[in-house]
N, CA and C of each residue as an Amber inpcrd file, in Angstrom:
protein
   423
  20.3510000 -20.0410000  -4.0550000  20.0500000 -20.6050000  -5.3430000
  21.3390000 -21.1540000  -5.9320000  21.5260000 -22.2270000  -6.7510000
  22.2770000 -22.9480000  -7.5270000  21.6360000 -22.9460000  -8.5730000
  22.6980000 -23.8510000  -9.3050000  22.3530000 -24.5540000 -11.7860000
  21.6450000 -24.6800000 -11.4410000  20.3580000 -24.7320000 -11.9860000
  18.9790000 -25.2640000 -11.7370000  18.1920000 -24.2450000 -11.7970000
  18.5250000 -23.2620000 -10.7840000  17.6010000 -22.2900000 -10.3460000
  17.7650000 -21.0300000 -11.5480000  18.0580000 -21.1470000 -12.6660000
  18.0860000 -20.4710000 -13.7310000  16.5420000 -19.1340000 -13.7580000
  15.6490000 -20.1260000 -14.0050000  14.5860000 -19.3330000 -14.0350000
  13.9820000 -18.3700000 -12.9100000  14.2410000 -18.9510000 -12.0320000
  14.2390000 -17.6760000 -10.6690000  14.8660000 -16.8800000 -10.6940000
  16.2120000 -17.0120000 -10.7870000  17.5260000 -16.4780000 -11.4010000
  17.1350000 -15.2200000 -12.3250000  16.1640000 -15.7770000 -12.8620000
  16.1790000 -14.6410000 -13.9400000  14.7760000 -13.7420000 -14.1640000
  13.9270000 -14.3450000 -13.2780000  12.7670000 -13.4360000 -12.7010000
  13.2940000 -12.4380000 -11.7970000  14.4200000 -12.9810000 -10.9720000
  15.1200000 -11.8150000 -10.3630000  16.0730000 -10.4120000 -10.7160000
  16.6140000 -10.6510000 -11.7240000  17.5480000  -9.9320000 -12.4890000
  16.3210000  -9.1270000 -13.3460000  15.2030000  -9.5560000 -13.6870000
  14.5680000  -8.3610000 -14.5850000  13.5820000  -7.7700000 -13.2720000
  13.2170000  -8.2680000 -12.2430000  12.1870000  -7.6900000 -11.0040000
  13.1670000  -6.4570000 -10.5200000  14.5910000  -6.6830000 -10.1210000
  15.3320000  -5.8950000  -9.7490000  16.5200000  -5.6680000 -10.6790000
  15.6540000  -4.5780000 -11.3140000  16.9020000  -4.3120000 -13.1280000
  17.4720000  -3.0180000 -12.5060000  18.9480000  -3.2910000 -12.3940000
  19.6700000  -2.3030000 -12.1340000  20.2880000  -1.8470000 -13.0940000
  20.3730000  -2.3520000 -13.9940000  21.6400000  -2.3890000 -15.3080000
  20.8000000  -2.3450000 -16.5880000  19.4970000  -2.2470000 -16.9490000
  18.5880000  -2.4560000 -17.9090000  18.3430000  -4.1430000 -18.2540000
  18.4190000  -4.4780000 -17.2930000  18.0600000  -5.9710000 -17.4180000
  16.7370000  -6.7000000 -18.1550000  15.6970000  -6.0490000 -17.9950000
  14.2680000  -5.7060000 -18.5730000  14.5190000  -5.7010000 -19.5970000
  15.4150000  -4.9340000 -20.1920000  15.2660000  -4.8350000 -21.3370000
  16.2140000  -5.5270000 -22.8470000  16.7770000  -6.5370000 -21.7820000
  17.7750000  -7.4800000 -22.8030000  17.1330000  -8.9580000 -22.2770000
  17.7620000 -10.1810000 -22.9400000  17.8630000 -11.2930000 -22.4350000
  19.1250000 -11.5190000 -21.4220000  18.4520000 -12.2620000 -20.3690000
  19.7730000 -12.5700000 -19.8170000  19.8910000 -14.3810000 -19.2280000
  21.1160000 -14.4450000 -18.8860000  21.6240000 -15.8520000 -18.6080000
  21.8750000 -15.8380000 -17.5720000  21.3810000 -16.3990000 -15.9690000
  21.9050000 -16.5440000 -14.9300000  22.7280000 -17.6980000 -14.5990000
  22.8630000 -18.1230000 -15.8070000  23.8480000 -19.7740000 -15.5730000
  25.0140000 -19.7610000 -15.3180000  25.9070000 -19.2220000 -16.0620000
  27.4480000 -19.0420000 -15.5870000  27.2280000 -18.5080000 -14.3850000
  26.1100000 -17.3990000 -13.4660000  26.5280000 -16.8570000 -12.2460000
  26.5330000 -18.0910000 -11.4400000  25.0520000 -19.0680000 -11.5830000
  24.8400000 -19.8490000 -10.5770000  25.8110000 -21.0280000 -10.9530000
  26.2650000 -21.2270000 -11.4310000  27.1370000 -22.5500000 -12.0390000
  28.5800000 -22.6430000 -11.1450000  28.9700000 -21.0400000 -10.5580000
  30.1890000 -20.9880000  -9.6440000  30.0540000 -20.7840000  -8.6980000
  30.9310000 -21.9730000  -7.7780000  30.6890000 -22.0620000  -6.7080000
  31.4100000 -21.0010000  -5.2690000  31.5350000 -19.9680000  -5.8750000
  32.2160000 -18.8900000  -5.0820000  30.3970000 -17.8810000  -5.3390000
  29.7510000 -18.4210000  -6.1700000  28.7430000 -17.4460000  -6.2010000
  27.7590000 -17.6070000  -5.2320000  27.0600000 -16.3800000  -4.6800000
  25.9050000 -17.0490000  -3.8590000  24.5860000 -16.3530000  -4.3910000
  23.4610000 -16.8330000  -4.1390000  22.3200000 -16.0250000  -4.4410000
  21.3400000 -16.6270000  -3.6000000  20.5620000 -15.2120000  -2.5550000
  19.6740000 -15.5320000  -1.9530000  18.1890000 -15.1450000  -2.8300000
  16.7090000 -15.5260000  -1.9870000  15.6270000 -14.8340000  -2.9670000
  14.7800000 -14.8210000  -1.2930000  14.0530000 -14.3460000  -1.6350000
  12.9070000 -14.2350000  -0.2750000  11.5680000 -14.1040000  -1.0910000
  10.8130000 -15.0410000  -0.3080000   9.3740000 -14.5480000  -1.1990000
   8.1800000 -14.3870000   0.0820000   7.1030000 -14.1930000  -0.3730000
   5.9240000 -14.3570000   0.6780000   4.7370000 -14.5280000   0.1520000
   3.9740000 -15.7900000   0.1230000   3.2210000 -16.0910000  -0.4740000
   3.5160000 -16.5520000  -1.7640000   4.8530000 -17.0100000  -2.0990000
   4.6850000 -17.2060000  -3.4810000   5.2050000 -16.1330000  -4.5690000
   5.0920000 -14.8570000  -3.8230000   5.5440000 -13.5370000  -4.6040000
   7.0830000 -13.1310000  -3.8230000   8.2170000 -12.8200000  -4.9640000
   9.6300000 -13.0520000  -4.7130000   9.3530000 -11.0580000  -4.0450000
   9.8650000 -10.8820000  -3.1580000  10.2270000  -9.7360000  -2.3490000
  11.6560000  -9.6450000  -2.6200000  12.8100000 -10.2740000  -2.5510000
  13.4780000  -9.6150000  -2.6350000  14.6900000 -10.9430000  -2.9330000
  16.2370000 -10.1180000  -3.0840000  17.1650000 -11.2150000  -3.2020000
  18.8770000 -10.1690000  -2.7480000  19.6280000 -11.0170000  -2.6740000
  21.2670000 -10.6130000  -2.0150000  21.9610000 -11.5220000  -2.8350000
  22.6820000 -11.0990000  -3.2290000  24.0570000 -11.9330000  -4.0880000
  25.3120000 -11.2840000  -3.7430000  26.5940000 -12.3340000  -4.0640000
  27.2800000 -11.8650000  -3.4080000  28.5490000 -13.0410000  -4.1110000
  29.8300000 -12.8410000  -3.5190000  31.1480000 -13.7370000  -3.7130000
  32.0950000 -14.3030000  -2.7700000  32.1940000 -14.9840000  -2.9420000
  33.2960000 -15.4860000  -2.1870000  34.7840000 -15.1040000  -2.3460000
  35.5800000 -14.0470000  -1.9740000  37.3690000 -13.5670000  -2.2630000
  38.0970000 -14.3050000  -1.6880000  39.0890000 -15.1500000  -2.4760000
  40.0510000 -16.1260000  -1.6940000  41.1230000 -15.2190000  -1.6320000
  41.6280000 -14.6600000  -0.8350000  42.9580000 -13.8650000  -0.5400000
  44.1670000 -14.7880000  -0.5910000  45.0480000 -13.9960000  -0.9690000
  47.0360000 -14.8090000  -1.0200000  46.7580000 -15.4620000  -0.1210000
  47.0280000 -15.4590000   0.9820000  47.3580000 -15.6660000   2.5790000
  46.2790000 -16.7330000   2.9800000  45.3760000 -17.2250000   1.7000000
  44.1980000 -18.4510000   1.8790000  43.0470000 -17.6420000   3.0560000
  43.1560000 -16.6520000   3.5640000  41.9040000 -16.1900000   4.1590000
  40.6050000 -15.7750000   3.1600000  40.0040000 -16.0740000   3.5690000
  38.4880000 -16.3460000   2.3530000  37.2840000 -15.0690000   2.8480000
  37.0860000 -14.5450000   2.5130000  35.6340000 -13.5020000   2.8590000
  34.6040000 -13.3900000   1.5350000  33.6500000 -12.8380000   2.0490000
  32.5960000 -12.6880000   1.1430000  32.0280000 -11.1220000   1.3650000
  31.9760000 -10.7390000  -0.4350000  31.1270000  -9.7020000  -0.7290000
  30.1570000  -9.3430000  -1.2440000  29.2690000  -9.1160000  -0.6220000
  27.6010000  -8.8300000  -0.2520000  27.2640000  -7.7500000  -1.5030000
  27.3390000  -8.2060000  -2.8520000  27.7280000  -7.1300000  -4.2260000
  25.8870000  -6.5950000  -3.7950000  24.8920000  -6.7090000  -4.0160000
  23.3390000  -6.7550000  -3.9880000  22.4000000  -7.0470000  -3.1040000
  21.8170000  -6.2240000  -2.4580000  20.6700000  -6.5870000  -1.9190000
  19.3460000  -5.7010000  -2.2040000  18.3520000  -6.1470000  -2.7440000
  17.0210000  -5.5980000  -3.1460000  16.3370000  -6.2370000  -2.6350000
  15.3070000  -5.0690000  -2.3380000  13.9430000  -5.7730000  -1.5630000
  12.6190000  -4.7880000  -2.2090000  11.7890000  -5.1980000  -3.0720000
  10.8860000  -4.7960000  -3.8000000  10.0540000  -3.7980000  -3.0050000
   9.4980000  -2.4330000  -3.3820000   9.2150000  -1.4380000  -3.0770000
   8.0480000  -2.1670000  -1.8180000   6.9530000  -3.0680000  -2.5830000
   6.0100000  -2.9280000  -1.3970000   6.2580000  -4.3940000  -0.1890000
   7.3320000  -4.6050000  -0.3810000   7.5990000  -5.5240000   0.8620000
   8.6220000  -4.8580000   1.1780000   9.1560000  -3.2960000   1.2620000
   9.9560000  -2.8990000   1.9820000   9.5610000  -2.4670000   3.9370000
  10.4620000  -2.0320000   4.4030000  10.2270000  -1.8840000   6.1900000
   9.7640000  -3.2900000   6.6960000   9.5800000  -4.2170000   6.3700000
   9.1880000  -5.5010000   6.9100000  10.6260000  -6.2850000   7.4300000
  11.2620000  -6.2660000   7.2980000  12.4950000  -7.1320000   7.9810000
  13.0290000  -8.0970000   6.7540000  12.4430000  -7.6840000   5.2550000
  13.1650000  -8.7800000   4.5800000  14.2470000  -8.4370000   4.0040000
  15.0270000  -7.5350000   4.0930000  15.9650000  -7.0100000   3.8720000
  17.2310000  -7.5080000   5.0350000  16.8650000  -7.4000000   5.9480000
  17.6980000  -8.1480000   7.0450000  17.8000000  -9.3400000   7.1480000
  16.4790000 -10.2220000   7.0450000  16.4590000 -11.4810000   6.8300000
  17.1750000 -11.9460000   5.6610000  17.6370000 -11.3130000   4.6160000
  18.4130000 -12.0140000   3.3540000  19.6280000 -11.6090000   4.0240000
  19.8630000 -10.3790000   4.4780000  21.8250000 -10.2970000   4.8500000
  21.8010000 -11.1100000   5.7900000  21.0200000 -11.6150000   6.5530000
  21.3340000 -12.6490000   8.0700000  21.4980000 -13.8450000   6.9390000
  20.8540000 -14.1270000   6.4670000  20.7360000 -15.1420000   5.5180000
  22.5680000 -15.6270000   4.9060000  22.8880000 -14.1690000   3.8400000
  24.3090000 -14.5810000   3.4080000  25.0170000 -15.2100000   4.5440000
  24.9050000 -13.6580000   5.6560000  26.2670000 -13.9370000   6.4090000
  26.1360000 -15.3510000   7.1700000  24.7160000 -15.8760000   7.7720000
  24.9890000 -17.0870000   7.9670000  25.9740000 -18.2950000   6.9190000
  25.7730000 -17.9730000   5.3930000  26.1770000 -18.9640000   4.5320000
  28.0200000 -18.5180000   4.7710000  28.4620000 -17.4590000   4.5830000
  29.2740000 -17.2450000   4.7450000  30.2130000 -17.6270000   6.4500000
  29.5910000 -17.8790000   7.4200000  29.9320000 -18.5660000   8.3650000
  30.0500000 -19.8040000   7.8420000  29.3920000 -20.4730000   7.5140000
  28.8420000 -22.0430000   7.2320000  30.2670000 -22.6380000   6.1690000
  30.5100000 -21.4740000   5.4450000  31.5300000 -21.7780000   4.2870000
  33.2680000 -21.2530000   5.0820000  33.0950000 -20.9580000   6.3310000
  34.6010000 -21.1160000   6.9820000  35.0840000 -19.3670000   6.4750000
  34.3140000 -18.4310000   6.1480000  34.7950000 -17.1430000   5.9110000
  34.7550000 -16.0780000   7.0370000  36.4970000 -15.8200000   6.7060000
  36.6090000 -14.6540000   8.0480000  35.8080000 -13.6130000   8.6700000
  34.5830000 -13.3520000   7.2660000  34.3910000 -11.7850000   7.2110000
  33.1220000 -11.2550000   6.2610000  32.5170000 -10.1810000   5.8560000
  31.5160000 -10.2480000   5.4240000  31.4060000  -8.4210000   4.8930000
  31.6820000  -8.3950000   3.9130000  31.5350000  -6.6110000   3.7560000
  30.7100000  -6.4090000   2.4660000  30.6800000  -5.3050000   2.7320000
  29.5420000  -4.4410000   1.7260000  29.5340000  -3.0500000   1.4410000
  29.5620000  -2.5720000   0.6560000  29.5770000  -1.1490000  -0.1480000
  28.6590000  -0.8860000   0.2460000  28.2930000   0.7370000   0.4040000
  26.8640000   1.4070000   0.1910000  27.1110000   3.1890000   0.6160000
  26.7230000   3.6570000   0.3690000  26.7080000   5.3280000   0.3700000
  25.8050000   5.4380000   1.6290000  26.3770000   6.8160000   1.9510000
  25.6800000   7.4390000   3.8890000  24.6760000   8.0820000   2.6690000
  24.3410000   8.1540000   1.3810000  23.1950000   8.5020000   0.8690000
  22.0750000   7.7590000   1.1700000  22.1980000   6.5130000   1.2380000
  21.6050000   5.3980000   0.7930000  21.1500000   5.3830000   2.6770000
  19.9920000   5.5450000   3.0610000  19.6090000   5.6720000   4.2040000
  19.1150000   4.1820000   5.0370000  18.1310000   3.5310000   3.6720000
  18.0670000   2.3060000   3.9090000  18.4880000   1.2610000   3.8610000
  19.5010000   1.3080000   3.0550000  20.7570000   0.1110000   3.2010000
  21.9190000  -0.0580000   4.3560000  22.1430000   1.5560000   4.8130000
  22.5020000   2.0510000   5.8770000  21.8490000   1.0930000   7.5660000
  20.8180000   1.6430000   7.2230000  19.7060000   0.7070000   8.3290000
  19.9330000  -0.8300000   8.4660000  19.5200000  -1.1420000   7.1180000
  19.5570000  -2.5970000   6.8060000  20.4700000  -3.2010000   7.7400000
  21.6640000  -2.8980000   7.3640000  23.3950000  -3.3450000   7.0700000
  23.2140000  -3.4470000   9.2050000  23.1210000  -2.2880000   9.5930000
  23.4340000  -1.8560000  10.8240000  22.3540000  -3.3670000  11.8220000
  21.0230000  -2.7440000  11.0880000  20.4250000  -3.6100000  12.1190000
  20.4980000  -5.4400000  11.6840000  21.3250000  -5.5700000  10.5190000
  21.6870000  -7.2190000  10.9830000  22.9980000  -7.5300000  11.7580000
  23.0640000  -6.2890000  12.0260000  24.7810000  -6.5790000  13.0680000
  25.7450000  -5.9090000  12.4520000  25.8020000  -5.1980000  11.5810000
  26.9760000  -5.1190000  10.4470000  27.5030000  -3.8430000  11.4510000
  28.6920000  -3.9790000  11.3960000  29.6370000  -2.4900000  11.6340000
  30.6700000  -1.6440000  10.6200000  30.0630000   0.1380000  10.7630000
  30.8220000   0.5960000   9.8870000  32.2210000   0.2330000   9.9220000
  32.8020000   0.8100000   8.5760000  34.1040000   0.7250000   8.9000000
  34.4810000   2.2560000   8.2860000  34.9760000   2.9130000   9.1570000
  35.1210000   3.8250000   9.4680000  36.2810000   4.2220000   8.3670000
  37.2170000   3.7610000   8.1050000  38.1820000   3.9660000   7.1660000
  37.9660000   3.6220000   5.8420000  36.7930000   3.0800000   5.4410000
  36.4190000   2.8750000   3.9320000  35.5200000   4.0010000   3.4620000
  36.5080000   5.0730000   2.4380000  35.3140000   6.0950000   2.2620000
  35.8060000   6.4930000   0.6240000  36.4200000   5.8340000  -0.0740000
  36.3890000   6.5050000  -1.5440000  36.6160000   4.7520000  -2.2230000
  35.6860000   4.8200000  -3.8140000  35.7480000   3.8370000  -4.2850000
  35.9710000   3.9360000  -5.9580000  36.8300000   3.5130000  -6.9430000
  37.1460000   3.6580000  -7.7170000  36.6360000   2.5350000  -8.6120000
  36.2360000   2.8240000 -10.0760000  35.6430000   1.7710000 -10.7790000
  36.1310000   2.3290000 -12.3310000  36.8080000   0.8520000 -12.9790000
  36.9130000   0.8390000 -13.8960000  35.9550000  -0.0570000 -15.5950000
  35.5180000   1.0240000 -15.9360000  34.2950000   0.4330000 -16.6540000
  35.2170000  -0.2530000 -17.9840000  34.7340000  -1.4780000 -18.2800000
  35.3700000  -2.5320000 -18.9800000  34.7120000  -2.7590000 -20.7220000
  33.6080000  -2.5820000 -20.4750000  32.5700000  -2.6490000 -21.1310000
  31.2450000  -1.8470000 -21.5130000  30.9530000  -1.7970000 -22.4970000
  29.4620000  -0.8460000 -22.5180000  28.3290000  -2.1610000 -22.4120000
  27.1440000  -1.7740000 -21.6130000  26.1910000  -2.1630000 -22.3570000
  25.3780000  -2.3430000 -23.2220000  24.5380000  -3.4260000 -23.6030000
  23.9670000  -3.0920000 -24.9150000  22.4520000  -2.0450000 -24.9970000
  22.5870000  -1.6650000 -26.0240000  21.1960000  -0.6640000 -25.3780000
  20.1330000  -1.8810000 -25.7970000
C-alpha cells in the first residue's frame, strides 16, 4: 500500500488494534506518504485477513535492511498460509528494493509467529535475546 491507500490503511489499524486503535481516530498518511515505509494487506474474497508493515534502516556504511515491525493475520483466516504469504510478500519487496537483509522481533512465547517466521525461510538468530524500549509518549485514552 501507498498515499492513496489511506482508507485501507485505516480499516487495518482498527481490524488489528494493538495500541487501542478502535478506539481513537487515526491517520495512516504520514505512514504511507514515506517511502522507507512498507505496508502489505491480504484479503480473500474481498474480506482483509491480514497485513505486515515494516521499514526500511539505512545504516552509516549505506547498507540498507528492512524491519518486519507487524504482522497480523485475523483470528479466522489463521493456519491457512496467509501469514507466510505476507512475510514472503515483504521480503520479496525488500529484495526488489536492493536490501541486504530482513529481521524481525518476536518472543519463543509467541508460538505462531515463531512458525510463521521459520516456515517462510526466516532463520533464528541465535544471539538476539534481550530487548530494551524506551516509552516516549503516553497514549491517549
Amino acid at each position: 500500500m501507498r498515499a492513496g491507500d489511506e482508507a485501507l490503511a485505516e480499516q487495518v489499524c482498527h481490524l488489528f488494534d494493538d495500541d487501542g486503535a478502535s478506539d481513537r481516530a487515526v491517520d495512516p498518511g504520514p505512514f504511507l506518504q514515506r517511502p522507507e515505509a512498507v505496508m502489505f494487506v491480504i484479503e480473500d474474497e474481498n474480506e482483509l485477513c491480514g497485513c505486515a508493515y515494516g521499514h526500511e534502516l539505512v545504516h552509516p556504511d549505506g547498507d540498507r535492511t528492512m524491519l518486519l515491525y507487524s504482522l497480523d493475520v485475523a483470528e479466522p483466516f489463521r493456519r491457512r498460509g496467509f501469514g507466510a504469504a505476507l512475510v514472503n510478500a515483504f521480503v520479496d519487496h525488500a529484495r526488489e528494493m536492493g536490501c541486504s537483509e530482513v529481521w524481525v522481533l518476536t518472543d519463543d512465547d509467541n508460538v505462531a509467529a515463531v512458525a510463521t517466521y521459520g516456515a517462510a525461510g526466516g532463520q533464528r538468530d541465535p544471539g538476539c535475546q534481550v530487548m530494551f524500549v524506551w516509552s516516549l509518549s503516553e497514549r491517549p485514552d
